[in-house]
BAKOL-398568 format. One record per residue (C-alpha): residue number from 1; residue in one letter; x negated, y, z negated. Coordinates in nm, 4 decimals, decimal comma. Example, Ala and Ser with C-alpha at 12.3 -4.5 7.8 and 13.67 -1.06 7.14 Angstrom:
<recs>
<rec num="1" residuo="a" east="-1,2300" north="-0,4500" up="-0,7800"/>
<rec num="2" residuo="s" east="-1,3670" north="-0,1060" up="-0,7140"/>
</recs>
This chain:
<recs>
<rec num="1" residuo="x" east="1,8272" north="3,4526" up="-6,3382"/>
<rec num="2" residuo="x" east="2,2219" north="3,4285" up="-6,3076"/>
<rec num="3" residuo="x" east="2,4199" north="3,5150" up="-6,0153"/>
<rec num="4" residuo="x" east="2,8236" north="3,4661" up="-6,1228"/>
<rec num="5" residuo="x" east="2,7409" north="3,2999" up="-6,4142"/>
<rec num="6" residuo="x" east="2,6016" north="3,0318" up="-6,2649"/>
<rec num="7" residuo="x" east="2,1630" north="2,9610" up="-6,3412"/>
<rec num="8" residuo="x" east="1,9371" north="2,9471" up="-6,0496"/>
<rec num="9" residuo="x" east="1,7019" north="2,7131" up="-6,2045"/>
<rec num="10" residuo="x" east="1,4303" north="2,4559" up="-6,0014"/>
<rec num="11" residuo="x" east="1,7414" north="2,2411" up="-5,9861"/>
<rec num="12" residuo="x" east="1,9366" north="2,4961" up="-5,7849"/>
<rec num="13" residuo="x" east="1,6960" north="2,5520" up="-5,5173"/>
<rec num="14" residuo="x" east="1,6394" north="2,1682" up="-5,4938"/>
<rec num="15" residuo="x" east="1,9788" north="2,1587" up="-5,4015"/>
<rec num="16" residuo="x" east="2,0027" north="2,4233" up="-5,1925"/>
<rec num="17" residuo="x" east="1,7324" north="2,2617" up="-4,9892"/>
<rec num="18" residuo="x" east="1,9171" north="1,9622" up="-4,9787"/>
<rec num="19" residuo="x" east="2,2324" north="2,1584" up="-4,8643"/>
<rec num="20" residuo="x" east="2,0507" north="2,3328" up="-4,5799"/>
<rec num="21" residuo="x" east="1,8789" north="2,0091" up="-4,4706"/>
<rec num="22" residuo="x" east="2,2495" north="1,8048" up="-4,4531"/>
<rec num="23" residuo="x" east="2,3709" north="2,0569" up="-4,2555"/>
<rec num="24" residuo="x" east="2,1286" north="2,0856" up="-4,0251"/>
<rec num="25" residuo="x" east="2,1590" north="1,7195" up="-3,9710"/>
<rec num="26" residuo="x" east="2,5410" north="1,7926" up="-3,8924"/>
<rec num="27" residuo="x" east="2,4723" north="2,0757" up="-3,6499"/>
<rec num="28" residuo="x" east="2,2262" north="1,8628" up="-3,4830"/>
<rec num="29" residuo="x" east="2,4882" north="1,5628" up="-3,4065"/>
<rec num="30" residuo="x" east="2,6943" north="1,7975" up="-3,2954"/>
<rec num="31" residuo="x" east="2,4396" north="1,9574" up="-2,9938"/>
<rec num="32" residuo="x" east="2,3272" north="1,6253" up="-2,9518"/>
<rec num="33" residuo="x" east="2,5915" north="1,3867" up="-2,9238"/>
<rec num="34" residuo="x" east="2,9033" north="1,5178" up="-2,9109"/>
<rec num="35" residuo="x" east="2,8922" north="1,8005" up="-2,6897"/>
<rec num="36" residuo="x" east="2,6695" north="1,6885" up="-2,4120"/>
<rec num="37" residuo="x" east="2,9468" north="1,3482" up="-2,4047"/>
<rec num="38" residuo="x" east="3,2652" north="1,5810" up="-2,4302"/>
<rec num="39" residuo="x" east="3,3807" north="1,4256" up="-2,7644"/>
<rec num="40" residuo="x" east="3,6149" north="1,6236" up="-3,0196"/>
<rec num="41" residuo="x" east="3,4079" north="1,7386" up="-3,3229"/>
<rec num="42" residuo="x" east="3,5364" north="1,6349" up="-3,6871"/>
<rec num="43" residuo="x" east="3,7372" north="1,8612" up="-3,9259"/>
<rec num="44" residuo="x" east="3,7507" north="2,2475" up="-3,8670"/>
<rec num="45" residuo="x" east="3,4739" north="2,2397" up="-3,6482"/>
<rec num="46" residuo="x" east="3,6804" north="2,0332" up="-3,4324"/>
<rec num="47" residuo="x" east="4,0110" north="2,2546" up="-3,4816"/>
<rec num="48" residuo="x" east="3,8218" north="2,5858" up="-3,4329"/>
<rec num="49" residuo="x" east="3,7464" north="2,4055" up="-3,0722"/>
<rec num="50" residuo="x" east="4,0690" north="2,3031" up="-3,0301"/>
<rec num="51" residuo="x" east="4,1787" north="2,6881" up="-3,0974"/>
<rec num="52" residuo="x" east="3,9040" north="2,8347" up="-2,8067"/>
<rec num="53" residuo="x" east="4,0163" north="2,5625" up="-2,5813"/>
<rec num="54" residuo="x" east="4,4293" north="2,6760" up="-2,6147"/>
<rec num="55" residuo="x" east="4,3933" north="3,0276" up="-2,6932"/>
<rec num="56" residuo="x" east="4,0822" north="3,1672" up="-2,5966"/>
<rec num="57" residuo="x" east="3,9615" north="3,1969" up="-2,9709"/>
<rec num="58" residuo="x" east="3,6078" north="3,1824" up="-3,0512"/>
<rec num="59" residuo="x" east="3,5241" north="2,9238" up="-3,2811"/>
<rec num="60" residuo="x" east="3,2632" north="3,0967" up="-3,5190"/>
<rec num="61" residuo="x" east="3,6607" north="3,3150" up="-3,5825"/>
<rec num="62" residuo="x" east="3,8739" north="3,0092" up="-3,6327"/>
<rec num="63" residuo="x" east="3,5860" north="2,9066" up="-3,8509"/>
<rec num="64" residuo="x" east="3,5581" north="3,2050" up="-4,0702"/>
<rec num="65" residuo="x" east="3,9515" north="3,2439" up="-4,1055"/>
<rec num="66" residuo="x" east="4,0115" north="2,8765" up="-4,1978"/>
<rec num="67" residuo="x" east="3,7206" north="2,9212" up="-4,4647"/>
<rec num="68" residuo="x" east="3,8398" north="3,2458" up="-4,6363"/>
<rec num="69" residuo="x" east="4,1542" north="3,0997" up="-4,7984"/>
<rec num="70" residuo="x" east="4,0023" north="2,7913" up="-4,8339"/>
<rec num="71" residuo="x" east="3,6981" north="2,9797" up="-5,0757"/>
<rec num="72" residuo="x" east="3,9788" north="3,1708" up="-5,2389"/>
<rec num="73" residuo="x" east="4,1838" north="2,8308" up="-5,3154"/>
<rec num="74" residuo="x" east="3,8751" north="2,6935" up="-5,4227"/>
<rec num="75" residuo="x" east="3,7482" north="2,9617" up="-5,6164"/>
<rec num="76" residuo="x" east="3,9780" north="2,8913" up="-5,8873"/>
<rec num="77" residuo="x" east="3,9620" north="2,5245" up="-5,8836"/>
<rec num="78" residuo="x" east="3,6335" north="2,4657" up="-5,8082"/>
<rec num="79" residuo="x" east="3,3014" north="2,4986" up="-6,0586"/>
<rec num="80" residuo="x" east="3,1517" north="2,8150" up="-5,9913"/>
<rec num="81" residuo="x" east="2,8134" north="2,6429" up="-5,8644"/>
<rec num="82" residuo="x" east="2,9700" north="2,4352" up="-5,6023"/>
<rec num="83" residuo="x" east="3,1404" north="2,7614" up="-5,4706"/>
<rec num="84" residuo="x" east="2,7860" north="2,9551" up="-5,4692"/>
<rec num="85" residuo="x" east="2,6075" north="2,6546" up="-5,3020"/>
<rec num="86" residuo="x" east="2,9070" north="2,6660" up="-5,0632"/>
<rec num="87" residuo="x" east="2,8300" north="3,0048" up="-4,9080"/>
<rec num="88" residuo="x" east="2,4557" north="2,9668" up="-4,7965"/>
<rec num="89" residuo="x" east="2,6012" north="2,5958" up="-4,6392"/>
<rec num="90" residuo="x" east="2,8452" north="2,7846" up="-4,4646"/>
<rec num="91" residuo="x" east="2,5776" north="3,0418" up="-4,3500"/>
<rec num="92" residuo="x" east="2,3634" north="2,7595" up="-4,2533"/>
<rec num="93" residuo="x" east="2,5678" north="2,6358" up="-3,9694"/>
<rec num="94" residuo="x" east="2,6038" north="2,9213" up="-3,7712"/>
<rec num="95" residuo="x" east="2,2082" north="2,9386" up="-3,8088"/>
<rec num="96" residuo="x" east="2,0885" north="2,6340" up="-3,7505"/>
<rec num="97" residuo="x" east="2,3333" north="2,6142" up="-3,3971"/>
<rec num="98" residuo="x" east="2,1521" north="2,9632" up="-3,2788"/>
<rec num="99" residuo="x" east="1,8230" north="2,7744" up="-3,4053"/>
<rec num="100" residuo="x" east="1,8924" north="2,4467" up="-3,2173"/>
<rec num="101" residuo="x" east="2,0218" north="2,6877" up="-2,8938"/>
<rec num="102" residuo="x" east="1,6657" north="2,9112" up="-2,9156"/>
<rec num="103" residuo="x" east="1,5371" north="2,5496" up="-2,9501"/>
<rec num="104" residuo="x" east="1,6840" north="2,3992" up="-2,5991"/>
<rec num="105" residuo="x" east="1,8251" north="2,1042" up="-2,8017"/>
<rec num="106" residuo="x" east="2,0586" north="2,0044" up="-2,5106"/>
<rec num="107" residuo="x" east="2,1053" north="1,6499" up="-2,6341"/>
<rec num="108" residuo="x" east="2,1803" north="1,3279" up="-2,4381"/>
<rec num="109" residuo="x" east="2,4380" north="1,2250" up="-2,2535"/>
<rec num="110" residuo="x" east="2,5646" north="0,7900" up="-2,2386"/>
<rec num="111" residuo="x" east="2,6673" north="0,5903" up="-1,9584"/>
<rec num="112" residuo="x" east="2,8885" north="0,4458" up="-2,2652"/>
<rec num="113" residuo="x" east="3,0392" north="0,6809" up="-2,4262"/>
<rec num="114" residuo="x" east="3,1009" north="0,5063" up="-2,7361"/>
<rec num="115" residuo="x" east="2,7678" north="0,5168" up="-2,8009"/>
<rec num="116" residuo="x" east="2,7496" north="0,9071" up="-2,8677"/>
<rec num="117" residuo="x" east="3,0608" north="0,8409" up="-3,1070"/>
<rec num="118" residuo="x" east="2,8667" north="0,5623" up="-3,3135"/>
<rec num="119" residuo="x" east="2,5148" north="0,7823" up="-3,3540"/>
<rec num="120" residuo="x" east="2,7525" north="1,0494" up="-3,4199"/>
<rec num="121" residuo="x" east="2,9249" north="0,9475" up="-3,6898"/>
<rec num="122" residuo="x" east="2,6057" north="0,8044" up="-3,8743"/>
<rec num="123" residuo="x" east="2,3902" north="1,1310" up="-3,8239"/>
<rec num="124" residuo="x" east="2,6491" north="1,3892" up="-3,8817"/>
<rec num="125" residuo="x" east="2,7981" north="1,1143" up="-4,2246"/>
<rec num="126" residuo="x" east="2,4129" north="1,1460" up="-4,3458"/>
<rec num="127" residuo="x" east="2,3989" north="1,5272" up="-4,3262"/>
<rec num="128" residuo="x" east="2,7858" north="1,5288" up="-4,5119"/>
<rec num="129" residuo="x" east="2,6726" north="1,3462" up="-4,7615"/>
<rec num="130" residuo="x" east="2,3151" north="1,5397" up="-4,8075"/>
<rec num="131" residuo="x" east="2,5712" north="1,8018" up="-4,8067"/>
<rec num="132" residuo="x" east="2,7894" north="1,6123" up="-5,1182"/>
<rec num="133" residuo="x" east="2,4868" north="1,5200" up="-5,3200"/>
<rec num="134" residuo="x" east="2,3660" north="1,9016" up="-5,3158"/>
<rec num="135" residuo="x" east="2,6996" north="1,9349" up="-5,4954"/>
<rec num="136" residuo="x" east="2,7893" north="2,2285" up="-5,2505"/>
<rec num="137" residuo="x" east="2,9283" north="2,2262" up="-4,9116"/>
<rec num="138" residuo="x" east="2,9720" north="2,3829" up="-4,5690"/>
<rec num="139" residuo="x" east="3,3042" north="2,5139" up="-4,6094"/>
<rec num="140" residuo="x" east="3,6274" north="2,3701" up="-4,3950"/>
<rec num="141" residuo="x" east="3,7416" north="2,0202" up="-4,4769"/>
<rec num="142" residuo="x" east="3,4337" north="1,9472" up="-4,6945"/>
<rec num="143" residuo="x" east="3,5100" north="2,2272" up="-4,8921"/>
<rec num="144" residuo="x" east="3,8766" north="2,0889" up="-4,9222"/>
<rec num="145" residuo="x" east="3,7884" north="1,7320" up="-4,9884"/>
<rec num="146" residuo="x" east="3,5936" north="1,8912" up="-5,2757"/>
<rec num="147" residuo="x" east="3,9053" north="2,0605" up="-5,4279"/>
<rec num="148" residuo="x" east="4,1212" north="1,7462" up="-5,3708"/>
<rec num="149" residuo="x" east="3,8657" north="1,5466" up="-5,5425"/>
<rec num="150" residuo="x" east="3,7853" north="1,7547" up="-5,8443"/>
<rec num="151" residuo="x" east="4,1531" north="1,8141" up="-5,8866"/>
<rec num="152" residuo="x" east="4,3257" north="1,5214" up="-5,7934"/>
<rec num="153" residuo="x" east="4,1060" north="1,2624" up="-5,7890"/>
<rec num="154" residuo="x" east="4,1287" north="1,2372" up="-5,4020"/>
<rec num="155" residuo="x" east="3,8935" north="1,0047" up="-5,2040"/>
<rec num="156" residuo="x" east="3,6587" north="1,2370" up="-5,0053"/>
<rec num="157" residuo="x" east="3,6195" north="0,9785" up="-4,6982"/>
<rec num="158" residuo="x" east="4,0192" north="0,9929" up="-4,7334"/>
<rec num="159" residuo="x" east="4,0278" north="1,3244" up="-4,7144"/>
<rec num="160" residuo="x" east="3,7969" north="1,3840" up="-4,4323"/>
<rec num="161" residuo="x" east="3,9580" north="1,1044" up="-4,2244"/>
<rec num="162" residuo="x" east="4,2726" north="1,2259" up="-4,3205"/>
<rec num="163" residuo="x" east="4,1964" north="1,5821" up="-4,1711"/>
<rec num="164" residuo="x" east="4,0086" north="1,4417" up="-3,8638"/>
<rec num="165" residuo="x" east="4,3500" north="1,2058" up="-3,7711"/>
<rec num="166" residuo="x" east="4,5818" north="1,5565" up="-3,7496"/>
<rec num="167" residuo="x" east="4,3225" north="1,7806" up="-3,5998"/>
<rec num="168" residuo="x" east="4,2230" north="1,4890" up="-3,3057"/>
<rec num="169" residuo="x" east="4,5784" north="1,4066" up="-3,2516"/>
<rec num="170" residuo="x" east="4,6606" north="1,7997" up="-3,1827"/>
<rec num="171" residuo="x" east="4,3631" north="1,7667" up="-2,9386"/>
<rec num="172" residuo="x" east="4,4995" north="1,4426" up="-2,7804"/>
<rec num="173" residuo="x" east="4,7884" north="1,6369" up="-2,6665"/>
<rec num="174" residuo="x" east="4,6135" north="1,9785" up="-2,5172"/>
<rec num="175" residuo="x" east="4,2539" north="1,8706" up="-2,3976"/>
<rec num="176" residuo="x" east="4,1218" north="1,5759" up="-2,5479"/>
<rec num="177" residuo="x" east="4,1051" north="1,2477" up="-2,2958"/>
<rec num="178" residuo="x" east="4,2740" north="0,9293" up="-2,4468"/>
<rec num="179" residuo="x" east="3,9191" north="0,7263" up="-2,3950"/>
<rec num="180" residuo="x" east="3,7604" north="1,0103" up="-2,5795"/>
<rec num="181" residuo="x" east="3,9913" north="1,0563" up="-2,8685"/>
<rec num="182" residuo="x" east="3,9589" north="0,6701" up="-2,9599"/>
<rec num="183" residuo="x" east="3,5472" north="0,7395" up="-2,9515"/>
<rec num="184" residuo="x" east="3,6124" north="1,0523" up="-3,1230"/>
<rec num="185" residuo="x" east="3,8477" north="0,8541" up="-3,4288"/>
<rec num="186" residuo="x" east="3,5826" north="0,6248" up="-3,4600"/>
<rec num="187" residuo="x" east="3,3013" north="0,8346" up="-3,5017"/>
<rec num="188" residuo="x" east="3,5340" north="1,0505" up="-3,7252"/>
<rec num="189" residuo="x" east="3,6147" north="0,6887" up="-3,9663"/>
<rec num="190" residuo="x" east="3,2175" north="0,6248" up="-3,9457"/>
<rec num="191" residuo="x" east="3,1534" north="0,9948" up="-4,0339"/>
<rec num="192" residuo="x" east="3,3688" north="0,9527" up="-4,3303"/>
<rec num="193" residuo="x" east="3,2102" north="0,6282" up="-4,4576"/>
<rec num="194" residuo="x" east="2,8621" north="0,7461" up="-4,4034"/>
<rec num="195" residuo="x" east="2,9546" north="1,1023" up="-4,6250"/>
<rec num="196" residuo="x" east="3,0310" north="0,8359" up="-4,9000"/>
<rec num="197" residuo="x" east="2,7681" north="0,6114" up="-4,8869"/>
<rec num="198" residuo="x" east="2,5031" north="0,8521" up="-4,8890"/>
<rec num="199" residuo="x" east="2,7142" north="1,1107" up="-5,1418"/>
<rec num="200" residuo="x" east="2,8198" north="0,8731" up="-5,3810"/>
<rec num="201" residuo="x" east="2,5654" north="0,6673" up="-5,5902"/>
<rec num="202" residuo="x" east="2,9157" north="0,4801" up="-5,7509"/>
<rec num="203" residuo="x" east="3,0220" north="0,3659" up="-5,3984"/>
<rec num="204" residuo="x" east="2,6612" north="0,3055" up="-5,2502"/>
<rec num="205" residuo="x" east="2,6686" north="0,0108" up="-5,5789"/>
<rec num="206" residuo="x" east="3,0301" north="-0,0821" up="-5,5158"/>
<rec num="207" residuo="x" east="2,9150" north="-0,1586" up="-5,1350"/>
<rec num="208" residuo="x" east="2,6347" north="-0,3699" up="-5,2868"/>
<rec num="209" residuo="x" east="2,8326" north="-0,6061" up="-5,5338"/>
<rec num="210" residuo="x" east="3,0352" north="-0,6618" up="-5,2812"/>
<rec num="211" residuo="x" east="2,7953" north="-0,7405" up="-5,0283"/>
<rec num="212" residuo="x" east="2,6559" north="-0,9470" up="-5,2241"/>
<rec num="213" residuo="x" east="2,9548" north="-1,1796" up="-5,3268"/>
<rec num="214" residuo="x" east="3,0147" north="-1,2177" up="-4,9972"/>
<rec num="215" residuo="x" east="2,6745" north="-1,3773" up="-4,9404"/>
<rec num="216" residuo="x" east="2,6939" north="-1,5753" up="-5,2309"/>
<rec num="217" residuo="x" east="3,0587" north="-1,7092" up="-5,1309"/>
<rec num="218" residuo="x" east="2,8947" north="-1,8092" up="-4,7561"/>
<rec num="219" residuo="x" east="2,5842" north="-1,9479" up="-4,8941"/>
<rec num="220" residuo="x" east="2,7459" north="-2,1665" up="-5,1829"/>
<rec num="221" residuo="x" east="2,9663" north="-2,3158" up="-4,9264"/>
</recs>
């Protein structure tokens, strides 16, 4: 069977798995750590809370009007598979936050706040890069990093940082605390890393020669 040209095979649904999975992972950092610790979310997450907070917008809007001529950009840029594993991830996080809220998933809340930012960037950077290694995404600045990367040869932890630097700086100067935009920046650069380590066998190896010149430079002295 073909849907758009594109051949939902064993492989597809593997992926699609995976996709559902990473984001499901992201959703969950979000009702875990950054909400319950009032912490700026990451890409257009965090800018469709930055619109509800200033204009009264509701999020799951901002959301779906950011995506739509982001999808249309990236429908001619973009393989046809990545943009029909991109639907079902965007989908997916409007379900699995009405799953985690049926669920009571209330999350927990840190006497040190940049705690929440650390476990947040690692859990919601393994979920992003589930998310890259399905080859689809979940829509908004993943969905971007994807066009800048297949067309451009952009970096996607770039890109995501890149995003997360305007959208938390906007926030800084409407609702944001300063304390809680510097956790928020640094769970947004861990977030980033984490997408690539996890999404990127290349990097993941790059990481590990370097690693381990470093060891062999210490040790040898």
């Amino acid at each position: 069977m073909t849907i758009i040209g594109v051949k939902i095979d064993q492989k597809f649904m593997r992926d699609l798995l995976i996709l559902i999975i990473g984001v499901g992972l992201y959703v969950l950092s979000v009702q875990l750590f950054v909400i319950p610790n009032r912490l700026a979310s990451n890409g257009v997450a965090g800018f469709s809370v930055l619109m509800d907070f200033v204009f009264g917008i509701n999020p799951a809007l901002t959301f779906f009007l950011v995506n739509v001529p982001l999808f249309i950009f990236g429908g001619r840029l973009l393989p046809r598979r990545i943009l029909l594993l991109s639907i079902p991830g965007a989908l997916a996080m409007s379900l699995w936050l009405m799953i985690y809220e049926a669920l009571g998933v209330t999350g927990f809340q840190f006497s040190h706040v940049i705690f929440a930012g650390i476990f947040d960037g690692i859990l919601s950077g393994i979920g992003a890069g589930l998310v890259i290694i399905s080859e689809g995404t979940f829509g908004g600045s993943i969905l971007l990093s994807r066009i800048l990367e297949e067309q451009w040869d952009f970096k996607i932890d770039k890109v995501l940082f890149l995003v997360d630097v305007v959208v938390l700086s906007v926030s800084l100067l409407t609702f944001l605390s300063l304390p809680n935009f510097a956790v928020t920046l640094l769970s947004c650069y861990i977030f980033s890393k984490m997408t690539l380590i996890v999404g990127r066998e290349d990097y993941r190896k790059s990481l590990m020669s370097r690693g381990k010149k470093i060891y062999q430079k210490v040790f040898a002295a």
